[in-house]
KOLNUTOR-773742 format. One line per field, with one value per atom (N, C-alpha, C, O, CB): residue number from 1; x, y, z; atom name; residue in one letter. Coordinates in Angstrom, 2 decimals. Glycine has a CB too. Layout:
// residues N
vexnu c(NUM, ...)
x c(X, ...)
y c(Y, ...)
z c(Z, ...)
vovo c(CA, ...)
margu c(A, ...)
//
This chain:
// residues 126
vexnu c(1, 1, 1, 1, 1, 2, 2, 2, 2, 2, 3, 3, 3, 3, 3, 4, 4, 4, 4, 4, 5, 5, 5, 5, 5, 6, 6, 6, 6, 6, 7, 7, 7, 7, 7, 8, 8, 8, 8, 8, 9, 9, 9, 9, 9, 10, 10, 10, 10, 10, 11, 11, 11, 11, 11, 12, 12, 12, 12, 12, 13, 13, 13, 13, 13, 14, 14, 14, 14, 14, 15, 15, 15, 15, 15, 16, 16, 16, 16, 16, 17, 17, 17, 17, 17, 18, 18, 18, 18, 18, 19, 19, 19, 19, 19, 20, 20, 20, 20, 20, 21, 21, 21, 21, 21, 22, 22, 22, 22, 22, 23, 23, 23, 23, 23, 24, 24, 24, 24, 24, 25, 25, 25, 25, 25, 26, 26, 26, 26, 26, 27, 27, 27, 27, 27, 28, 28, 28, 28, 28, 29, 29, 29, 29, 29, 30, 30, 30, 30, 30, 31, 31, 31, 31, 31, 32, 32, 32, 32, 32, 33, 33, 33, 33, 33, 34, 34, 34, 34, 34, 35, 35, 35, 35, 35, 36, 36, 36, 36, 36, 37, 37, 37, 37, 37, 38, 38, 38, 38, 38, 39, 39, 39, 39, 39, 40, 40, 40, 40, 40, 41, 41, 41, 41, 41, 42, 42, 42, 42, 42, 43, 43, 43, 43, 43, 44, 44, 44, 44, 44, 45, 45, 45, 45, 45, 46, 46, 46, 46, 46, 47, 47, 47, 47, 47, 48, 48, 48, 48, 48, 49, 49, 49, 49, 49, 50, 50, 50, 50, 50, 51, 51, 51, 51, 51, 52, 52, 52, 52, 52, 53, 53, 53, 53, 53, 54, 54, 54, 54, 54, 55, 55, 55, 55, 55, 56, 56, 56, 56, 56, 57, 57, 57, 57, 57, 58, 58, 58, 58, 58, 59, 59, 59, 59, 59, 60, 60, 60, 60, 60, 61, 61, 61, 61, 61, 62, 62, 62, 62, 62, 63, 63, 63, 63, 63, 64, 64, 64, 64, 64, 65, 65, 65, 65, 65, 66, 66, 66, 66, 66, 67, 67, 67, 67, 67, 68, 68, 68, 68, 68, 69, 69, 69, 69, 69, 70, 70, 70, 70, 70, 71, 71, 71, 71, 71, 72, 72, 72, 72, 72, 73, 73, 73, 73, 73, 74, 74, 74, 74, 74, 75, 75, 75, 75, 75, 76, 76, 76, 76, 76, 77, 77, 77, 77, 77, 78, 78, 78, 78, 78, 79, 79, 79, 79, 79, 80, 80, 80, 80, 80, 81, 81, 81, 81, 81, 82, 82, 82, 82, 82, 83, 83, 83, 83, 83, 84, 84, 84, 84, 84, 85, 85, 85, 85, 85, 86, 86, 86, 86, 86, 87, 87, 87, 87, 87, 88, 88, 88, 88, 88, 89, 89, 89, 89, 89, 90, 90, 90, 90, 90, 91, 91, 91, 91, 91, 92, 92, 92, 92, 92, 93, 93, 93, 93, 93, 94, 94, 94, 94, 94, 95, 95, 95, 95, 95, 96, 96, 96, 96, 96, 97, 97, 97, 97, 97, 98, 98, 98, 98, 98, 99, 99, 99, 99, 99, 100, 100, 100, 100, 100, 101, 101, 101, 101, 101, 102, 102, 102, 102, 102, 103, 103, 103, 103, 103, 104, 104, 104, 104, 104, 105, 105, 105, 105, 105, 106, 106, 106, 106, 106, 107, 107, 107, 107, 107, 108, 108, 108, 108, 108, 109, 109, 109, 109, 109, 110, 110, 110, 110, 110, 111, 111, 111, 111, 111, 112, 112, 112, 112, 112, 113, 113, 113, 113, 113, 114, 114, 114, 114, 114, 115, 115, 115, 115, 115, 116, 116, 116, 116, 116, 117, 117, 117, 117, 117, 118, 118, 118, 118, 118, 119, 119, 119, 119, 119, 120, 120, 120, 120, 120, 121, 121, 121, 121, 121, 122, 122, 122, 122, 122, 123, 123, 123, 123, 123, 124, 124, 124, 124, 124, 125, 125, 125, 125, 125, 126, 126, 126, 126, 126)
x c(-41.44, -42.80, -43.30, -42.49, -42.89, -44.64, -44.78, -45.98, -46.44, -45.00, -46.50, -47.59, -48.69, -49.41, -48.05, -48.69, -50.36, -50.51, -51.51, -50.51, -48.99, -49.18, -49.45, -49.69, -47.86, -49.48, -50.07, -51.24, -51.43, -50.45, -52.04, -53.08, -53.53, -54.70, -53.43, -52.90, -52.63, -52.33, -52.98, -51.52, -51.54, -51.46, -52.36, -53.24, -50.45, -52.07, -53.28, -52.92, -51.89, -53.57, -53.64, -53.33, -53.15, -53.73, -54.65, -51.78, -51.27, -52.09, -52.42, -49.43, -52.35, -52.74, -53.14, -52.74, -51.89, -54.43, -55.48, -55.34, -55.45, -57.24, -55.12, -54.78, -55.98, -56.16, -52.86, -56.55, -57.54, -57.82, -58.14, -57.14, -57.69, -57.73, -55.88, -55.38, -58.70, -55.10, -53.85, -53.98, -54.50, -53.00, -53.07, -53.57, -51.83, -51.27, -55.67, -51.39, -50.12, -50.34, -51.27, -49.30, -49.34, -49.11, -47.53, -46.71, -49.44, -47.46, -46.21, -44.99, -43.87, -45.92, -45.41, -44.11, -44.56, -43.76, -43.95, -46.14, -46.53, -47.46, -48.31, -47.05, -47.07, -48.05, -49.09, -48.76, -46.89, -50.57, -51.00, -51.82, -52.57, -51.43, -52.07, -52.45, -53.61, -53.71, -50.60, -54.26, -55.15, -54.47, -55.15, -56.85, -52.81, -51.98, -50.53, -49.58, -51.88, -50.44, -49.49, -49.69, -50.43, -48.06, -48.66, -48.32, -47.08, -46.65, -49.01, -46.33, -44.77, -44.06, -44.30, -44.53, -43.08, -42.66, -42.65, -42.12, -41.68, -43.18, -43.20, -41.95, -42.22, -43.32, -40.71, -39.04, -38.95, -38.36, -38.13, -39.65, -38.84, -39.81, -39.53, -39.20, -40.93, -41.38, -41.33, -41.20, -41.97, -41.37, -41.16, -42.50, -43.35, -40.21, -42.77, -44.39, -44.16, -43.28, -45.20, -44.99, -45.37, -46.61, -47.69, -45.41, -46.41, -47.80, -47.90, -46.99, -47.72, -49.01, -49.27, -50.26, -50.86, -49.79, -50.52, -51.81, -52.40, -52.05, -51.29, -53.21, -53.58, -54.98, -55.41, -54.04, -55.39, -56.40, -55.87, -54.83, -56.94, -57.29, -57.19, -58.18, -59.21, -57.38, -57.95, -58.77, -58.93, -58.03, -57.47, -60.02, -60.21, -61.37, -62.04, -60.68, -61.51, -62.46, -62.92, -62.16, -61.71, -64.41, -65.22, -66.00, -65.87, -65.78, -66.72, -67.85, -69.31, -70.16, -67.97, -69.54, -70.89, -71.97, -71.97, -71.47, -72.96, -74.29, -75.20, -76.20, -75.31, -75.04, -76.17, -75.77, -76.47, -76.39, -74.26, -73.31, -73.55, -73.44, -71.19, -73.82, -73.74, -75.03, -75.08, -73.61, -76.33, -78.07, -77.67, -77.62, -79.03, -77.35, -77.76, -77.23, -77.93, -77.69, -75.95, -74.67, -76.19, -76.77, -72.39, -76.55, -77.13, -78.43, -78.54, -77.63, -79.64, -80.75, -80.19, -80.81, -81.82, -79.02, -78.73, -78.12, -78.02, -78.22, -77.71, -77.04, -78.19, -78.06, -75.75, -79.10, -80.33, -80.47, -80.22, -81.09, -80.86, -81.09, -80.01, -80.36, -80.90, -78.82, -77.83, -76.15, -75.88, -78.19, -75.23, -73.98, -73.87, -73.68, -72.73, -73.78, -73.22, -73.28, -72.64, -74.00, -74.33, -74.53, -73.61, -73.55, -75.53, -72.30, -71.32, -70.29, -69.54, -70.81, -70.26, -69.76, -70.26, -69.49, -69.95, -71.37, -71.39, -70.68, -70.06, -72.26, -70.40, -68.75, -67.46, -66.62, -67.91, -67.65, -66.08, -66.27, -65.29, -65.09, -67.36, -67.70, -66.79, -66.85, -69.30, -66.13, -65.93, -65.88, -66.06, -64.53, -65.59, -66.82, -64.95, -64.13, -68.89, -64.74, -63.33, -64.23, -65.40, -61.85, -63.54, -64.07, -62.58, -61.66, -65.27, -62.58, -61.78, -62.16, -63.16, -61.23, -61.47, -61.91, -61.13, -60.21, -62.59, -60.87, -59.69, -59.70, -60.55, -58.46, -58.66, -57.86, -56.62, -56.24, -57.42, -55.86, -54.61, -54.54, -55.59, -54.30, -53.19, -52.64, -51.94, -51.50, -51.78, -51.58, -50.79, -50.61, -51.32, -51.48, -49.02, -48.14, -47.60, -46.66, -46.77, -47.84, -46.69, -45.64, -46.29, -47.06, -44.93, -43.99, -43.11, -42.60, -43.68, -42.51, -41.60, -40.96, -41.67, -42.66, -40.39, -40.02, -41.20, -41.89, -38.91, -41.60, -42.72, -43.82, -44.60, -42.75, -44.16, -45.11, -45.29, -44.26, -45.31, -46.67, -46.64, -48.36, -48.91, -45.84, -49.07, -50.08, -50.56, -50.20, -49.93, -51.37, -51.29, -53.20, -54.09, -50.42, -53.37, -54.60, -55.25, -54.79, -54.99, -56.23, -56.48, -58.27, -59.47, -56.49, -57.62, -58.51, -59.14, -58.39, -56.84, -60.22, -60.82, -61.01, -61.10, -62.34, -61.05, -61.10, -61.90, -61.93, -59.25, -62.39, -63.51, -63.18, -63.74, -64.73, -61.95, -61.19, -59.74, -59.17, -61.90, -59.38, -57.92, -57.72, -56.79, -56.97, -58.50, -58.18, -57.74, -56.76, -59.63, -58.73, -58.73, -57.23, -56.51, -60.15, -56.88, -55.62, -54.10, -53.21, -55.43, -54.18, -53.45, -53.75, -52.66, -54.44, -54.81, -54.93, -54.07, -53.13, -56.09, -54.60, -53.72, -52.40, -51.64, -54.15, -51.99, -50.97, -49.74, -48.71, -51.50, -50.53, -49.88, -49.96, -49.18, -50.39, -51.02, -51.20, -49.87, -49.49, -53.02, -49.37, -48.57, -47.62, -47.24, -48.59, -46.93, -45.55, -45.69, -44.63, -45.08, -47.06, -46.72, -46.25, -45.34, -47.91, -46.75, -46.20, -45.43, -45.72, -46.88, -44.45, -43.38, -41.82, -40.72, -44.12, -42.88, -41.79, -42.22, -41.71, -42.21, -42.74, -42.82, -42.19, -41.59, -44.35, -42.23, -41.19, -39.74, -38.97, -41.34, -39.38, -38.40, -37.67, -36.46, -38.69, -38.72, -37.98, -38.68, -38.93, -37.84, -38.88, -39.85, -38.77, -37.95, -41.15, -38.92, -38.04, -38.35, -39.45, -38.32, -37.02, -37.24, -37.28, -37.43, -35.96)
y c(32.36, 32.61, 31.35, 30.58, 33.87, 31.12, 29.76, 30.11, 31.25, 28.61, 28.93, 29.05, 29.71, 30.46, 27.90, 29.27, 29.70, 31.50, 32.17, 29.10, 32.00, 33.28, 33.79, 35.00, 33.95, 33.40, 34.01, 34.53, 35.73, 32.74, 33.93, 34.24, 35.53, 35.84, 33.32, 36.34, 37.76, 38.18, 39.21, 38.02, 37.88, 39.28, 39.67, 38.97, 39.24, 41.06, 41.28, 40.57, 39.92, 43.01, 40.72, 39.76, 41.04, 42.08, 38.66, 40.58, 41.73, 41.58, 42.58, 41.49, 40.26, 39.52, 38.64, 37.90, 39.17, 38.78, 37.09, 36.90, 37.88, 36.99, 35.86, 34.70, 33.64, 32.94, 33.74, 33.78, 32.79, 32.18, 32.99, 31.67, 30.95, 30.41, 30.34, 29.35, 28.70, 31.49, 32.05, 33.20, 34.26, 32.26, 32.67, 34.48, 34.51, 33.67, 35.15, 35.96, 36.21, 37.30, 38.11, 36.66, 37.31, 38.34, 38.86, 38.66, 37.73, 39.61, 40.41, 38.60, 38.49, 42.63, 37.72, 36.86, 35.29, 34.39, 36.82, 35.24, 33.73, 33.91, 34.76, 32.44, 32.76, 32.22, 31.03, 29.93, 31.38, 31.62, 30.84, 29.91, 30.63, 31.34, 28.76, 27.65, 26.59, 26.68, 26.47, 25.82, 24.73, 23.83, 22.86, 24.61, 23.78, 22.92, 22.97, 22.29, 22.62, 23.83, 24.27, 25.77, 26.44, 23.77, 26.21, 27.53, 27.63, 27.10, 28.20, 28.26, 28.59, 30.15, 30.96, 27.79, 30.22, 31.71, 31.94, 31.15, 32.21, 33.10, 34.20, 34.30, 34.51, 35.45, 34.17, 34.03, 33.10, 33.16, 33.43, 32.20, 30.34, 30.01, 28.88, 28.71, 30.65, 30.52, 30.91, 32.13, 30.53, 30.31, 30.89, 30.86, 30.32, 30.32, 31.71, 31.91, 31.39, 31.88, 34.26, 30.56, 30.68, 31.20, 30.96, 29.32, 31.81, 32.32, 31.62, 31.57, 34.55, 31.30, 30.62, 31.27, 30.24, 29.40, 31.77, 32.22, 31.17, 30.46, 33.09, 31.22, 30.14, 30.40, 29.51, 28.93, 31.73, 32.17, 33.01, 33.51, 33.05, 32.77, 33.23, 34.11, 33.94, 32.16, 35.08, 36.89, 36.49, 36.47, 38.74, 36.24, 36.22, 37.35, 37.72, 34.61, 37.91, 39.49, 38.78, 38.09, 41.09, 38.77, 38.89, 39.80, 40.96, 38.19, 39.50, 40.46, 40.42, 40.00, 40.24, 40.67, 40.46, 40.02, 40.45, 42.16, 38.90, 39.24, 40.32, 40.36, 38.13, 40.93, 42.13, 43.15, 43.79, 43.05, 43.09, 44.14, 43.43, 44.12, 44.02, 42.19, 41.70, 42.17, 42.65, 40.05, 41.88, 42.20, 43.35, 43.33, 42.70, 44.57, 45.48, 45.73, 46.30, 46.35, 45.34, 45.78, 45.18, 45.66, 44.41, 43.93, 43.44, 44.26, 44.65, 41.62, 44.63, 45.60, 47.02, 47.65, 45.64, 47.75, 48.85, 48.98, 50.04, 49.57, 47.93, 48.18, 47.98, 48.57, 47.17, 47.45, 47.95, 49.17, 49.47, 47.98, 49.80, 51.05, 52.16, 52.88, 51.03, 52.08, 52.61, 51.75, 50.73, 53.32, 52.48, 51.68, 52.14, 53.22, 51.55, 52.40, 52.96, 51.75, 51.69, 54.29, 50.55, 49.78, 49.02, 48.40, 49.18, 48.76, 48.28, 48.74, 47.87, 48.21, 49.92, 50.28, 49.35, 48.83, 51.66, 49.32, 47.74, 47.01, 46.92, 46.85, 46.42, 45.31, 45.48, 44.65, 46.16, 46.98, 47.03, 47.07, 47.44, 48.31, 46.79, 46.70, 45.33, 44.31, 46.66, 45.32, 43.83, 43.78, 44.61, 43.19, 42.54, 42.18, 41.71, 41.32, 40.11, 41.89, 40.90, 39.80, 39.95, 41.82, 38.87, 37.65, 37.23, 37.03, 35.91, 37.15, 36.48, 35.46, 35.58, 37.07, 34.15, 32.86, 32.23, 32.23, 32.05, 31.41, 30.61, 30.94, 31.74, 30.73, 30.38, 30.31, 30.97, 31.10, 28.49, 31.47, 31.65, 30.60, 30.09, 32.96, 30.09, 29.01, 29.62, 30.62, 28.15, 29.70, 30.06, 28.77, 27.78, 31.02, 29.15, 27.62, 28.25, 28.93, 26.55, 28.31, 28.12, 27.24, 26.63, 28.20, 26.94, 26.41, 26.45, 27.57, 26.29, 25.55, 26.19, 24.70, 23.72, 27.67, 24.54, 23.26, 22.75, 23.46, 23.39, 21.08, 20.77, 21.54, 21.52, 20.27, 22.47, 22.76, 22.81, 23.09, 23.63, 22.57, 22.81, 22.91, 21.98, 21.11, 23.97, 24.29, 25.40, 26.54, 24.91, 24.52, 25.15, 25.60, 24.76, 24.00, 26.79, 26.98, 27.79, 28.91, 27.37, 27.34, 27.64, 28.65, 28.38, 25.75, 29.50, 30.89, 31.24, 31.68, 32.77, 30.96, 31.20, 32.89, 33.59, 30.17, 33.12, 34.94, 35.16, 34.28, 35.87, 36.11, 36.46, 38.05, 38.44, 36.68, 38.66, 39.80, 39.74, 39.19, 41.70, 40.84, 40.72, 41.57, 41.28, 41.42, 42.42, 43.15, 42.03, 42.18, 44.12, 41.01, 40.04, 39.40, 39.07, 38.91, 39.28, 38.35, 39.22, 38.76, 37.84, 40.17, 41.78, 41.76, 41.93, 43.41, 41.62, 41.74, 40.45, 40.63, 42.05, 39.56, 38.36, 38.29, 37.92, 37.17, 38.56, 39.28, 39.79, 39.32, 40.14, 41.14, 41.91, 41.85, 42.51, 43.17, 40.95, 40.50, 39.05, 38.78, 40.10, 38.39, 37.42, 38.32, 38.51, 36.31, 39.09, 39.93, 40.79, 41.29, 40.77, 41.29, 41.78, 40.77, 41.14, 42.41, 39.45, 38.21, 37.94, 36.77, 37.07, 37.83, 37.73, 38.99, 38.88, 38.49, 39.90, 41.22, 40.97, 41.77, 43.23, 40.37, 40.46, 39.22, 39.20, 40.59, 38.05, 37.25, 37.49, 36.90, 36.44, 38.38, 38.78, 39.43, 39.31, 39.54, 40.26, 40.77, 40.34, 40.97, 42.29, 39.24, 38.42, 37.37, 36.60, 37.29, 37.50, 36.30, 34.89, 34.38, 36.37, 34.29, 32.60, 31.45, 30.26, 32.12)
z c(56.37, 55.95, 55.24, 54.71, 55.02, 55.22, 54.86, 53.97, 53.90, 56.11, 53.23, 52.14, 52.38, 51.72, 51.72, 53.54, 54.20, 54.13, 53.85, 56.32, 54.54, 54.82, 53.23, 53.23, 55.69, 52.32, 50.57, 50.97, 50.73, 49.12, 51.52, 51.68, 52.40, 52.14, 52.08, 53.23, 54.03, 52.92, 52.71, 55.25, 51.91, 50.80, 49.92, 49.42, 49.90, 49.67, 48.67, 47.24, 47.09, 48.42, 46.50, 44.78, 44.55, 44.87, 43.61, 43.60, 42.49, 40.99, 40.36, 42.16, 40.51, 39.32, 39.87, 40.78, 38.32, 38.96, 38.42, 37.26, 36.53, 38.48, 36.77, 35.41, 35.77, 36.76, 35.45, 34.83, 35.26, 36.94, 37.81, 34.41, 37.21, 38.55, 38.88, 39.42, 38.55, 38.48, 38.89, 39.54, 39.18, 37.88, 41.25, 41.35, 42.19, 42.89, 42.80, 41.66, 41.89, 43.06, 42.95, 40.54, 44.35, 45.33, 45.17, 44.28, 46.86, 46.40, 45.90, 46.49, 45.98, 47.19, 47.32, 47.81, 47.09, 46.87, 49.90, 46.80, 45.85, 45.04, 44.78, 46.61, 44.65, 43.22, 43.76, 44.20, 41.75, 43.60, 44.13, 43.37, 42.70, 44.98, 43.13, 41.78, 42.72, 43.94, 41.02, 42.04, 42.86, 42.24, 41.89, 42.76, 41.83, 42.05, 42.88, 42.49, 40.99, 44.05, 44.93, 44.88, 44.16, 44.57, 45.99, 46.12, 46.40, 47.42, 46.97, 45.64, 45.30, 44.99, 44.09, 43.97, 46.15, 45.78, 44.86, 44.09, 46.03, 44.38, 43.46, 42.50, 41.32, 44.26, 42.82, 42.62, 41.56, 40.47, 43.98, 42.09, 41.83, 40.55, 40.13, 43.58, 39.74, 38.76, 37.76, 37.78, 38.85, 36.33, 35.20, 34.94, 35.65, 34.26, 33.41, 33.42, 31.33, 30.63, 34.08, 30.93, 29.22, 28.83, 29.36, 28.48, 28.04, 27.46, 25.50, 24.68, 27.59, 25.39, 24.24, 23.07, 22.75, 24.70, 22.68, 21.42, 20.78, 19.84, 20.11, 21.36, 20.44, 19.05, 18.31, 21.60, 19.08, 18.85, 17.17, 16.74, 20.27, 16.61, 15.11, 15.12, 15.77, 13.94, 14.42, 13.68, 12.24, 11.40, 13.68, 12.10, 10.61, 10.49, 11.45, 9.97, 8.98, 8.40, 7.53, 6.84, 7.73, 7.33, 6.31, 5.88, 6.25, 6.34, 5.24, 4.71, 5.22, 4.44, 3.29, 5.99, 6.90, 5.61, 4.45, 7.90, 6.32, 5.17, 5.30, 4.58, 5.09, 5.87, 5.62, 4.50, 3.70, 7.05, 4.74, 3.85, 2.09, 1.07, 4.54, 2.11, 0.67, -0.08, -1.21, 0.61, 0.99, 1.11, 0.16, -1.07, 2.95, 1.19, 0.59, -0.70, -1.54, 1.29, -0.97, -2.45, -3.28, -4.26, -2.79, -2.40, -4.01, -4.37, -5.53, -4.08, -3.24, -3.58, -3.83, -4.69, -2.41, -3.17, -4.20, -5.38, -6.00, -3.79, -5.70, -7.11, -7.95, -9.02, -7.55, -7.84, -8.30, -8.91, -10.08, -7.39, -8.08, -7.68, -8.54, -9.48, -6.05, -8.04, -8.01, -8.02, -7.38, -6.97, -8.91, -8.14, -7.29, -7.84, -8.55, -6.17, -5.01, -4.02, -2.96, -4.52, -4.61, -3.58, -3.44, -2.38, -3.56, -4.74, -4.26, -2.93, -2.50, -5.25, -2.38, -1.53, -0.08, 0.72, -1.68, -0.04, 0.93, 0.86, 1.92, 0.86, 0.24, -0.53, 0.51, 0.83, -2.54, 0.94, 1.66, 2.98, 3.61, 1.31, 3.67, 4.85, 5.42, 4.73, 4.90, 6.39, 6.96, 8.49, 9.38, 6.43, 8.46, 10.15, 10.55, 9.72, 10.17, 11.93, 12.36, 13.17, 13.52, 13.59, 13.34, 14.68, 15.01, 14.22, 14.06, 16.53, 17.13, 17.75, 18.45, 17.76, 17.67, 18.38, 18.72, 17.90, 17.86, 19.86, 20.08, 21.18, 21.58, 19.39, 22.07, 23.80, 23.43, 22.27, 24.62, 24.68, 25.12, 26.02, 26.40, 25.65, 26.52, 27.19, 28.28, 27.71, 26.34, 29.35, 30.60, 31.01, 31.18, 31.73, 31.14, 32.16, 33.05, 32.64, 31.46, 34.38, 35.36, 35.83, 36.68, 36.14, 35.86, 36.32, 37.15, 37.16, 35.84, 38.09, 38.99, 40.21, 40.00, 39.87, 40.80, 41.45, 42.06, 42.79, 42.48, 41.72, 41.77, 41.67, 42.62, 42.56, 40.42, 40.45, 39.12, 38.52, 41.17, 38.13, 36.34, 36.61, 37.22, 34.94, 36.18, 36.43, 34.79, 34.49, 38.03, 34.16, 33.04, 32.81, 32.85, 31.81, 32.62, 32.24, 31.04, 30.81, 33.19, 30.29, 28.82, 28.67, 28.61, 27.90, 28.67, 29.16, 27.03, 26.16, 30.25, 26.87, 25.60, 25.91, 26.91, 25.26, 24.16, 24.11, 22.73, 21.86, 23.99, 22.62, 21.93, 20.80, 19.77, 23.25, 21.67, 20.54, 21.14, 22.08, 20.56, 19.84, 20.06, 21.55, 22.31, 18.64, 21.79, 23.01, 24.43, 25.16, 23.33, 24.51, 25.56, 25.18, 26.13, 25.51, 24.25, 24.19, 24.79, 25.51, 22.37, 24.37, 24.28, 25.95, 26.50, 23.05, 26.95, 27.70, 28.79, 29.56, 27.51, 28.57, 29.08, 28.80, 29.70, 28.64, 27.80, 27.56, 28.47, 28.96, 27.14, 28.42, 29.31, 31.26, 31.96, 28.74, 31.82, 33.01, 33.09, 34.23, 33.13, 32.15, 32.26, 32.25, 33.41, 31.37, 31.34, 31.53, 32.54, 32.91, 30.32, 33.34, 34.79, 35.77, 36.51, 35.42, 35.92, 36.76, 36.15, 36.39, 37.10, 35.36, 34.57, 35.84, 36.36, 32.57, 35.63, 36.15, 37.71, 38.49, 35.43, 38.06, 39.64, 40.00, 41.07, 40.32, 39.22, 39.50, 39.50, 40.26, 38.83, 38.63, 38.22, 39.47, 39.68, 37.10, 40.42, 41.42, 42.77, 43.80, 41.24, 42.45, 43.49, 44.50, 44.00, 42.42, 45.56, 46.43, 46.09, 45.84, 48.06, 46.12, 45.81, 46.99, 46.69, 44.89)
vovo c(N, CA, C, O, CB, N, CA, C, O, CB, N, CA, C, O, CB, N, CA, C, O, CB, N, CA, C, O, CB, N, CA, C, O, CB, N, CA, C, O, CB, N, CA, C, O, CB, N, CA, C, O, CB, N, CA, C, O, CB, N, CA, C, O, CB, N, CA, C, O, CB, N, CA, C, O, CB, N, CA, C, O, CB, N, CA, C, O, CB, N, CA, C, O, CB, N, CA, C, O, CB, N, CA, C, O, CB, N, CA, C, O, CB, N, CA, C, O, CB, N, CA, C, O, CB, N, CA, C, O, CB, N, CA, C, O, CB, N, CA, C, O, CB, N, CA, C, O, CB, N, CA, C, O, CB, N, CA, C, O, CB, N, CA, C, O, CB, N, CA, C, O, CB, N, CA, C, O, CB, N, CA, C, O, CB, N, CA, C, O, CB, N, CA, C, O, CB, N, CA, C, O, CB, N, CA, C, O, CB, N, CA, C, O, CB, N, CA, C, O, CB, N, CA, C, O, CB, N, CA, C, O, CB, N, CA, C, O, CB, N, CA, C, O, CB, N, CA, C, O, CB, N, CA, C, O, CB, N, CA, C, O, CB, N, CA, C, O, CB, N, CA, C, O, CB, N, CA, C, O, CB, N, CA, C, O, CB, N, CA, C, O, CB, N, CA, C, O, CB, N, CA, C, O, CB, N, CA, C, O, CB, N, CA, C, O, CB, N, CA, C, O, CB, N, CA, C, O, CB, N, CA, C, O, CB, N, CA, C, O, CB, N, CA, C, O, CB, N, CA, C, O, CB, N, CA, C, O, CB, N, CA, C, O, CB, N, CA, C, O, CB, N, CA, C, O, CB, N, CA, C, O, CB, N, CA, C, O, CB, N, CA, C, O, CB, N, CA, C, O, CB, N, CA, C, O, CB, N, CA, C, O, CB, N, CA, C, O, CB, N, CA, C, O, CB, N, CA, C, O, CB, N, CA, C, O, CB, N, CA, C, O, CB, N, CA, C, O, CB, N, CA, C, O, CB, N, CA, C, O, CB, N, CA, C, O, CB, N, CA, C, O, CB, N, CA, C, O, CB, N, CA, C, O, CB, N, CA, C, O, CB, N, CA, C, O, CB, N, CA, C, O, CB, N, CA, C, O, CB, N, CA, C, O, CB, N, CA, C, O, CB, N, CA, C, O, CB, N, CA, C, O, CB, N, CA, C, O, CB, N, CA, C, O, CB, N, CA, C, O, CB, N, CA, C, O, CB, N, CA, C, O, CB, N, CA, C, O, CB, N, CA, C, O, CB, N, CA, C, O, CB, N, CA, C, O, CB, N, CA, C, O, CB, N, CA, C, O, CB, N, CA, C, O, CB, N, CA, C, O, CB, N, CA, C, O, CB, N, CA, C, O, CB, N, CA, C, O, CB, N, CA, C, O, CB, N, CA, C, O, CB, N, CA, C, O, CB, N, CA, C, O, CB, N, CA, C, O, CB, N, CA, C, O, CB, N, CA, C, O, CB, N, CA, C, O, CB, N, CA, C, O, CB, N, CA, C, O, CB, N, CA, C, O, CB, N, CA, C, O, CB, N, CA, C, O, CB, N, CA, C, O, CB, N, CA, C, O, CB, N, CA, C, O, CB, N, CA, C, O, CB, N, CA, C, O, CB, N, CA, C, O, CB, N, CA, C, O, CB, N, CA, C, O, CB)
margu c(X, X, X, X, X, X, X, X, X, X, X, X, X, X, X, X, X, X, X, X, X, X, X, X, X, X, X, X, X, X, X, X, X, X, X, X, X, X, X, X, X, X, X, X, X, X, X, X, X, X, X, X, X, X, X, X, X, X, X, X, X, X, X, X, X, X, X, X, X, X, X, X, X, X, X, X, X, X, X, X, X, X, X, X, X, X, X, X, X, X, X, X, X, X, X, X, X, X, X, X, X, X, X, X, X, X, X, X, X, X, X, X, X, X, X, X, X, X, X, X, X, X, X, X, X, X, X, X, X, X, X, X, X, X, X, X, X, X, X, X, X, X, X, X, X, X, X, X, X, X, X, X, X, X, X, X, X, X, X, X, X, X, X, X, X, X, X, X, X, X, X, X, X, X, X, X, X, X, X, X, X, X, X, X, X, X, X, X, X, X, X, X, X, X, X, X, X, X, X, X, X, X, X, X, X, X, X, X, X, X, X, X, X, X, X, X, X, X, X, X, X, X, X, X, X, X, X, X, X, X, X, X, X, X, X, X, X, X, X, X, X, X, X, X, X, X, X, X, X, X, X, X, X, X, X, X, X, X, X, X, X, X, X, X, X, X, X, X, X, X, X, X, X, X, X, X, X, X, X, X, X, X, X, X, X, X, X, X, X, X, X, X, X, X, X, X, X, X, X, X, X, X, X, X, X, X, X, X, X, X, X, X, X, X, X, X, X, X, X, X, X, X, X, X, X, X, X, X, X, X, X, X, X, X, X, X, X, X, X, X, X, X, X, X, X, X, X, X, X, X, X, X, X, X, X, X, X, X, X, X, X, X, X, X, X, X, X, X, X, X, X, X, X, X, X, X, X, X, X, X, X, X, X, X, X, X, X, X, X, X, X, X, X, X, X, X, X, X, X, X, X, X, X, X, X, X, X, X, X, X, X, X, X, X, X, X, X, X, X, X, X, X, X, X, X, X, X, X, X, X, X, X, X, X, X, X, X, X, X, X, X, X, X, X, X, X, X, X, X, X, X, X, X, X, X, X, X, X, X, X, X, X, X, X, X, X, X, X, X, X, X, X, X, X, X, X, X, X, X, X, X, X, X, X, X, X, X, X, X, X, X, X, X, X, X, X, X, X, X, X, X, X, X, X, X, X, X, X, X, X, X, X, X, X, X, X, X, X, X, X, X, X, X, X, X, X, X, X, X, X, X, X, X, X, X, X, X, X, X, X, X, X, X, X, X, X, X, X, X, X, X, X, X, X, X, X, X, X, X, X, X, X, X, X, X, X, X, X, X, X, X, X, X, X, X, X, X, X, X, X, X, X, X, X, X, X, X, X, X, X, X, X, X, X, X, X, X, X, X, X, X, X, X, X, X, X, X, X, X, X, X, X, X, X, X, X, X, X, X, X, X, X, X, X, X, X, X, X, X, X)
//
């Protein structure tokens, strides 16, 4: 079976411009059995919580008013920012791509699409 035939299979996984079938890995830097690759995954991304400004607005016009407006105070906002990293690798082949993410879900997600091509290599022909 030869490279060309990747292309007759359906895709199991897309990784960015990675797309995995059940016999290759297919890259716009080669195509290499499925078997013969190892996969890295990288985090590269930070979650930081603040305190939104709207949440401060109000603490400060209801405490005015009332204490209660400190309870705005405990409101907090998450942001996620940053890339994950994917490397393939495999005989003549190193194809690395840096996929930016916006929550933790997206990272959690890439994630778990690399440890599925992870497990299909695993029982993938070389």
């Amino acid at each position: 079976m030869d490279a060309a035939a990747g292309g007759q299979e359906p895709v199991l996984v897309g990784i960015g411009d990675i797309a995995v079938t059940q016999s290759w890995v297919i890259t716009p830097s080669g195509t290499r059995p499925v078997g013969s690759v190892q996969w890295l995954f990288t985090d590269m991304s930070r979650t930081t919580e603040r305190i939104p400004t709207w949440a401060i607005v109000c603490a400060i016009i209801f405490f005015v008013f009332c204490l209660l407006g400190l309870l705005f105070l405990l409101v907090k906002e998450t942001r996620t920012e940053g890339s994950v990293q994917i490397v393939v690798q495999g005989p003549q082949l190193v194809h690395t791509v840096q996929l930016p993410v916006y929550s933790v879900d997206q990272v959690h997600d890439y994630n778990a699409r690399v440890n599925y091509a992870r497990a299909v290599s695993a029982a993938g022909p070389r």
